[in-house]
N, C-alpha and C positions, 0 to 999 in steps of 0.2 A: 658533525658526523651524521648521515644519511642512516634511518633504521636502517633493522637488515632486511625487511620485507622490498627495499629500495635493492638492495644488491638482488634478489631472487627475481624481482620483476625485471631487471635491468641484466639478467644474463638473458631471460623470455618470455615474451608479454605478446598479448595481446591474437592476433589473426593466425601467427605462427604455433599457438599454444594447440590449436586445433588437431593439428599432424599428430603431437605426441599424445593427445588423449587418442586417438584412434588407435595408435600402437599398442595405448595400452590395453585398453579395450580388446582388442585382437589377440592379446598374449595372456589378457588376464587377470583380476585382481591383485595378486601376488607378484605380480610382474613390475609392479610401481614398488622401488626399495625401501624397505619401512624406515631407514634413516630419513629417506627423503620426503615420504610424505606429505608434512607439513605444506613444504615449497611447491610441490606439486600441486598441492588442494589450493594454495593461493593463484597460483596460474590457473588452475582449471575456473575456476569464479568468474574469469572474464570472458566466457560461455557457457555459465549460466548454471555451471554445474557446482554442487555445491552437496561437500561431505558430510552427510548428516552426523550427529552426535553419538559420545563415546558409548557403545556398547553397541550400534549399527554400523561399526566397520563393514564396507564391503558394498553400502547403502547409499546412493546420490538421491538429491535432490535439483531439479532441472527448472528455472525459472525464463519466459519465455519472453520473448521481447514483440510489442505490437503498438507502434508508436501512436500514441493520444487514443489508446483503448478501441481500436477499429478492429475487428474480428471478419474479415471478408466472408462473401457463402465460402461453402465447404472447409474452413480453419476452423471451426469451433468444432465443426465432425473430426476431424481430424485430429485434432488433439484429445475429442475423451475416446476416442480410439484406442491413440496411445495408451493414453491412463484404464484404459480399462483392460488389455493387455498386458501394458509391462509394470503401472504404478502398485503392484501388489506385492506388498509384503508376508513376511512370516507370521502373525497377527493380526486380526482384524481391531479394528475402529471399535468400541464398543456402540457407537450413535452412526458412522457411517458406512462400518463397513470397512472391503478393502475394492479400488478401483475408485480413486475421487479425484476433483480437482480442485485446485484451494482458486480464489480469484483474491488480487490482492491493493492495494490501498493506491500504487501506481499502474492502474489499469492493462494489468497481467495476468497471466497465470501459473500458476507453477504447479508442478507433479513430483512426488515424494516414491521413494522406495525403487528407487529405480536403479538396476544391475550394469553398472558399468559397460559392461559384455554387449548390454543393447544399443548402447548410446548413439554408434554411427547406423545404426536401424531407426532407433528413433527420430534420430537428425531428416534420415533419410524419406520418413513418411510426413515429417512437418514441412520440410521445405520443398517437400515436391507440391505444395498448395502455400509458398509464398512464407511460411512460419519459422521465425530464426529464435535461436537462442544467445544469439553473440552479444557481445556487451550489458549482459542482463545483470551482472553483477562483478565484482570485484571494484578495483581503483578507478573506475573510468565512470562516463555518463552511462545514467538510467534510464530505462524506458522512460521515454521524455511523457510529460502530462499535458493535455488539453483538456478544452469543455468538449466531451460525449458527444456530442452532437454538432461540432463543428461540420460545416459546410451542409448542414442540415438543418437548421435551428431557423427559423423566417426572422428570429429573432436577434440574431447575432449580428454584433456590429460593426466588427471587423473579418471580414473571412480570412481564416486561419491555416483550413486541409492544405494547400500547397505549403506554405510557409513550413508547417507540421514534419510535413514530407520531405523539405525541400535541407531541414535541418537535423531530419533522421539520416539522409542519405550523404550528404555535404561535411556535415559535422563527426556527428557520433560513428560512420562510415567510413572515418578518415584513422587508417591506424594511426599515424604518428602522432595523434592526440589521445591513442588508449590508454595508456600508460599516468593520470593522475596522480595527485599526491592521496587524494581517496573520495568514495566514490563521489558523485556529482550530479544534482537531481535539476532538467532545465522543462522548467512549463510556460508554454503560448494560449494564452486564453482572446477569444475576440469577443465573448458574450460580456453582459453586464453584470452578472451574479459573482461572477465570482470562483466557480466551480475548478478551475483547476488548482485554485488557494497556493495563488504565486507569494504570498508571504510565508511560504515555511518551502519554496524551493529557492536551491543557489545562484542562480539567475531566472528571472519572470518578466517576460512581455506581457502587461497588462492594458488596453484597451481605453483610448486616450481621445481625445485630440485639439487642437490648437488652427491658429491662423500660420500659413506657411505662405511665403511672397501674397497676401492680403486673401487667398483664398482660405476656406475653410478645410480642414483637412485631416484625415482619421490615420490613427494608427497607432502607435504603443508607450508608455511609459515603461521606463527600464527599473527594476530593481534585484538585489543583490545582498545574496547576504541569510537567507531563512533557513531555519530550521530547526530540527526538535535532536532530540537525546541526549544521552547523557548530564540530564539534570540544569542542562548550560542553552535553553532553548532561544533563539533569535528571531524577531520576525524580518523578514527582508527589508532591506533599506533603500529612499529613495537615489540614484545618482544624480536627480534633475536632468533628466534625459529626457528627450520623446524623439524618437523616431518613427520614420514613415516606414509602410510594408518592405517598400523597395531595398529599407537600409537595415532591416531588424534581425535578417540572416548577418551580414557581419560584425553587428552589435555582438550577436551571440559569441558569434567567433571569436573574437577580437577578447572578449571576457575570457573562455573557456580556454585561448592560448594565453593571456597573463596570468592564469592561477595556474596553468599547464608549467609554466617556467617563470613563478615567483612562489607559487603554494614550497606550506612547509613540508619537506620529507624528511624530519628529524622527528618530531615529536606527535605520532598518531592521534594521542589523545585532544592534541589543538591543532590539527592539519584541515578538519573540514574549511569549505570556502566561506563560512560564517567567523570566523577564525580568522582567515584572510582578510576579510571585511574588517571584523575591529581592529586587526593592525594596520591594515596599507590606511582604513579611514577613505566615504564615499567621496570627499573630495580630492585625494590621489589618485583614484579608480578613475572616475572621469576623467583625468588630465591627462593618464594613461592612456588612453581610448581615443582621447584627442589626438595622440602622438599617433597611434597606429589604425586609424579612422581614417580613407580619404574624403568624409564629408565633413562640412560645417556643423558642429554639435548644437543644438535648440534645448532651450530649457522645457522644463517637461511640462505635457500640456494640460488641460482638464480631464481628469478620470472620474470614474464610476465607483470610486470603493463608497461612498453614503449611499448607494444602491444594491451593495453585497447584502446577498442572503443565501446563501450554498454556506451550510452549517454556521450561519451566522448570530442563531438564538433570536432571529427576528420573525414575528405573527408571517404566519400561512396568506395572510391578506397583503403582504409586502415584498413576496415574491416566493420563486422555491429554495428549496433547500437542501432540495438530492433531485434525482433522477428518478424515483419510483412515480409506477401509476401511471397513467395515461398522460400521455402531453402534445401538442400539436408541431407541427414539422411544419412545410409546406405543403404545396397545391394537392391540398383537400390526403394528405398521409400524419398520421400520427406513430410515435415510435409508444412503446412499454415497456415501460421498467417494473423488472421482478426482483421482490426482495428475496437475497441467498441470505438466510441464519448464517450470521460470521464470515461468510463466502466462501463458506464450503458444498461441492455439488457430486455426490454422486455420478461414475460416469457415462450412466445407463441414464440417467437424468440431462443430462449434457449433449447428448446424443438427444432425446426429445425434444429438448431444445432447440437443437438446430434444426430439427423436424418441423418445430412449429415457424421457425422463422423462414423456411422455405416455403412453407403452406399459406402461410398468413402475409408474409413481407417479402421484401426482397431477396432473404439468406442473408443478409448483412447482420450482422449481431456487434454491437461495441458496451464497451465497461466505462465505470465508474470509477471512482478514484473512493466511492463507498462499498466496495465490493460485489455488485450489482451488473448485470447484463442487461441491456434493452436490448429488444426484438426491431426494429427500422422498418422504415417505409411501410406499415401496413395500411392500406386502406380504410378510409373512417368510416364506412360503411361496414369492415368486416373485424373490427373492433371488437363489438359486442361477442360475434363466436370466438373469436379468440379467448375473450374473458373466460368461455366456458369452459375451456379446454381443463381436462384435470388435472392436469401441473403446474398450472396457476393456483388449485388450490392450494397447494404445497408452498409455491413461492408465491407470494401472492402479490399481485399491484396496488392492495389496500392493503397492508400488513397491520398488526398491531405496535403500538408506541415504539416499543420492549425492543422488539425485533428490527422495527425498520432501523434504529437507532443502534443498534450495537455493532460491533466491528472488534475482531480480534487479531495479531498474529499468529505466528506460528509457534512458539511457547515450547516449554521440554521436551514436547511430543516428538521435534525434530530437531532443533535449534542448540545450537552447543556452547551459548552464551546467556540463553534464558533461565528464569529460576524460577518460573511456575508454569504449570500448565496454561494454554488459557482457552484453545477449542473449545473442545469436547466439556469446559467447564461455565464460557459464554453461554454456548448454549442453552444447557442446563438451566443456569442463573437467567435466562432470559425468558425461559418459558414458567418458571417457580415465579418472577413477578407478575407474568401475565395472570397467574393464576391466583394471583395472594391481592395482588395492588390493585385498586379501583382507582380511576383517575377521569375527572371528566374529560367530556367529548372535545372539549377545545382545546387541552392538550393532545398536541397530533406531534409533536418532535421533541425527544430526550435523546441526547445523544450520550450513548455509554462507553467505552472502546475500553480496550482491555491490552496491552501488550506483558508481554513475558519477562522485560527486564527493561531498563532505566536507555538501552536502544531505541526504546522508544517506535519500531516499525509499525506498533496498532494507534499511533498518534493519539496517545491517552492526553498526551501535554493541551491539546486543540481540542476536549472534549468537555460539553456537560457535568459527565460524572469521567473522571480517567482511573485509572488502575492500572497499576505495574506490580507485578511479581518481584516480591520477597521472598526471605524464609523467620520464619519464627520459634520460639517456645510454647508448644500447648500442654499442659500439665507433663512436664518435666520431657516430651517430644519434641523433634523438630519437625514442622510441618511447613505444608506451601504458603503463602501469605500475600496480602495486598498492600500498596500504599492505598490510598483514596484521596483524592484530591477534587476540586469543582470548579468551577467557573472559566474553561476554554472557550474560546472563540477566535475563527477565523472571518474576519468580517471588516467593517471600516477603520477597526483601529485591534488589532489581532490581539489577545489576550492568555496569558496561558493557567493552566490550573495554579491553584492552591490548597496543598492539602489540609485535610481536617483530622485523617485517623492515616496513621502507621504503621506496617506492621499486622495489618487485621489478620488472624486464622482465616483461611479460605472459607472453612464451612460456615462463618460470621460475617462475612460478605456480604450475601444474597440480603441478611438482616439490617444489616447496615443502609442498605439501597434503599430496601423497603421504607426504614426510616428517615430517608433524605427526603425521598419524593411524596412521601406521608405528610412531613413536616412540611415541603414546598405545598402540595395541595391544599394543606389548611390554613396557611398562613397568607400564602400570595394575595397581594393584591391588583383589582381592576385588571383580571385574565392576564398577569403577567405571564413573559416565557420563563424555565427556566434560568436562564442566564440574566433576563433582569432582575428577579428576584434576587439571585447568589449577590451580586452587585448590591443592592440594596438593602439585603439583611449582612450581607460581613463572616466571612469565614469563619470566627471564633464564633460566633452565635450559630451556626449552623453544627460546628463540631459539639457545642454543649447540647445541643437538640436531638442529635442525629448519632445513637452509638451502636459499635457492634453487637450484634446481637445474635447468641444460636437460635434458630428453627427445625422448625421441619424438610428444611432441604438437607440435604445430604452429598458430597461432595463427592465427587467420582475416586479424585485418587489424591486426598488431604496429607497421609502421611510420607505419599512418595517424594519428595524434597530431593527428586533425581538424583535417588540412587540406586533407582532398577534404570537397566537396559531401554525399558519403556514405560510410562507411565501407567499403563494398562495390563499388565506381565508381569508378576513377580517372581517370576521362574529364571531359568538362564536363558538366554538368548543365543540366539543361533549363527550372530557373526562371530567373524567370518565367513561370508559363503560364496561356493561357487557360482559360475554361469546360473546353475536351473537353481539355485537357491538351499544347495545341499552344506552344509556345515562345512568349510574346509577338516574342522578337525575331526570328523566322521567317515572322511574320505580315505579309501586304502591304496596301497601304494603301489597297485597294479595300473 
């Protein structure tokens, strides 16, 4: 028997979901029948709209779609536009304010707080500069992933931007495949690092090549199968494929409609296509693919993964590892990468931004799949004043460890599946070890992420240090709490944590960190990274070295274990509200 989320998407899915949000929209929050809700909030997902958590009835959040993190001139103005108009809620941010933009781990963005009432407005001022929100979320593909700089990179070695493009518009553009058994993350990478870390997506074109009729010949190894949450993480599996540019569009295909009509819709909890993987096994896949292939399938050729270093825990001397800082493009342009704290920007910030990328580069602005914006094609002659520019202090292309390193979701603040904060608390904890922890200069990469629950969206599983939100007992309280776990890697052979401590109080965190990386800096040997060290000292010796511990940080909102409205508000809250954000039940009946 097919859940019942399969009966609600199978009355209407997908491009037709559109019509009924604008009605509602038009009639009003009340106008959507509270029996029905749920089914509604599930349909709306698959435009990107998404109803934040209980106590913000009444509150969307809008996740944006920009395939392989390309942000054209005038799209990034145009979106903190929006956010700085309509992304305002009844409460401010205590660290940002109200009017921001979150940038998120599938090189996106998304805008919180936003009034139903506005939506076909909103629509209306993103897409008039090219910016959609359709297929951003729900059962169907994701804002697909590439490397940042594809068709830009001197260094890339397959060009990827049409291919990018070619299966944003072909594929994910095709309604009769929106409708999956649940969502679906596809990344094209042609650089050699690694960076769009096709082993934790559901299908990945990785960058390859082999002898094809005795010539030499470039183009992609197929794998299938990646992914993180729910405790059950898989890294992508090879099919012993390699395909040419020419044939990698209906590889895609060809995969995306087998899991479209064989994926499970009975059981949500094992219906991901990592899931599908270990049942059907990569040698059915392939032979599948054979069947519905009209080329000859090649076994797959030489690839690059003993050259991955995009969060790989491998030395600075061995390649990069994000997208910050200065890096060179082609003929005589260099792009910059700014680090965004957690990837969150202010939208009066976001707005300078596109200021400086009009001033200094082309207007083009693309993301990172680290939360991070580059500025493109600036001139390397006009480098230097860029650097000076004062919101480079702010974000900066040299950042410290702490910072360039950490990554969070979206946690209780919005999220109605999370159980800890984790923003406005990354932060925090990021600037309290910048200020406690000394770590020499050769340490340049710690990677820390943080997600709100065992979802896994801040990809703690692929981290350095990871943390997912609990809850616990602190002197006979319930409070917020971390797992902690060490030794992720997304790299030649992809690795995922291991925890040491369970369970930690929030406020015991920040202490804990400090004695991890304490413990790594005194102990490492011959300039290890962190992840070779975890590896060579052994989890249990690092949990009997490394305990929690209280300090002098102090935690934003330890005790709230989301049971306020908001984690910053301990007061009532004001949903439901109308149109201008007036309390429905404040409203009179005139």
């Amino acid at each position: 028997m097919a859940h019942k989320k399969e009966d609600v998407k199978g009355e209407l899915y997908g491009d037709a979901v559109r019509e009924k949000i604008e009605e509602f929209a038009a009639e009003g929050w009340e106008s959507i029948p509270e029996d029905e809700r749920e089914e509604w909030f599930t349909r709306f997902k698959f435009w990107g709209l998404f109803h934040q958590r209980s106590g913000q009835e009444s509150y969307f959040m809008m996740r944006l779609n920009n395939c392989g993190g390309v942000l054209k001139p005038e799209q990034l103005r145009a979106i903190a536009e929006v956010a700085d108009e309509y992304a305002r809620g009844p409460v401010e941010n205590p660290r940002w304010g109200n009017g921001w933009i979150d940038y998120t781990t599938r090189q996106s963005i998304q805008l919180h707080w936003l009034k139903l009432e506005d939506v076909p407005e909103i629509w209306e001022k993103l897409e008039s500069v090219g910016v959609s929100s359709r297929s951003a979320g729900g059962d169907t593909m994701r804002n697909i992933s590439g490397c940042p700089v594809a068709g830009k990179d001197a260094d890339e070695y397959v060009p990827t931007r049409d291919l990018l493009d070619e299966i944003e518009e072909g594929i994910r553009g095709d309604d009769a495949l929106a409708n999956l058994p649940r969502k679906f993350n596809i990344s094209v990478t042609g650089c050699t690092v690694g960076c769009a870390q096709d082993s934790i997506n559901d299908v990945a074109l990785e960058p390859a090549h082999r002898p094809v009729d005795g010539e030499h010949t470039k183009g992609f190894n197929v794998r299938v199968g990646g992914g993180l949450g729910g405790r059950e993480p898989r890294k992508a599996r090879s099919l012993d494929l390699f395909v040419t540019p020419e044939h990698a569009y209906d590889t895609v295909r060809a995969f995306v409609e087998l899991y479209h009509e064989e994926g499970n819709r009975q059981n949500r909890n094992k219906n991901r296509a990592r899931f599908f993987v270990d049942e059907w096994g990569t040698e059915k896949i392939r032979e599948e693919l054979d069947e519905r292939l009209d080329f000859e399938l090649m076994h797959a050729g030489t690839d690059f993964r003993g050259e991955y270093t995009y969060n790989a825990g491998k030395h600075d001397d061995e390649g990069k590892h994000d997208h910050v800082g200065v890096q060179d493009q082609t003929d005589e342009l260099s792009f910059v990468g700014v680090s965004v704290p957690v990837g969150r920007m202010p939208a009066t910030d976001a707005l300078e931004l596109a200021d400086l990328a009009d001033r200094y580069g082309s207007g083009e602005v693309r993301l990172s799949r680290r939360q991070n914006p580059l500025i493109m094609d600036v001139p390397d002659e006009r480098v230097p004043d860029l650097l000076e520019e004062p919101l480079l202090e702010t974000y900066s292309p040299d950042p410290n460890v702490f910072t360039r390193g950490g990554m969070a979701c979206t946690g209780t603040e919005f999220c109605s599946i999370a159980l800890a904060e984790t923003k406005t608390r990354m932060a925090e904890t990021l600037q309290w070890l910048q200020r406690t922890v000394e770590v020499p200069d050769d340490v340049t990469q710690l990677k820390i992420h943080c997600s709100g629950c065992t979802a896994d969206c801040g990809q703690a599983m692929s981290a350095d240090i990871g943390l997912q939100g609990m809850r616990a007992r602190k002197d006979g309280e319930m409070v917020e709490a971390m797992d902690v776990g060490v030794g992720g890697s997304i790299g030649e052979e992809p690795s995922f944590i291991e925890w040491v401590h369970q369970r930690v109080p929030a406020d015991e965190v920040p202490g804990l960190l400090a004695n991890i990386v304490e413990t790594y800096v005194e102990m490492r040997n011959d300039e290890q990274t962190f992840r070779e060290w975890v590896a060579a000292t052994g989890n249990e010796t690092i949990a009997e070295l490394a305990e929690p511990e209280e300090t002098d940080y102090t935690d934003p909102c330890l005790t709230d274990a989301k049971q306020s409205w908001y984690p910053f508000d301990s007061g009532d809250g004001p949903a439901p509200t109308a149109a201008d954000g007036t309390p429905l039940g404040a409203q009179s009946d005139d």
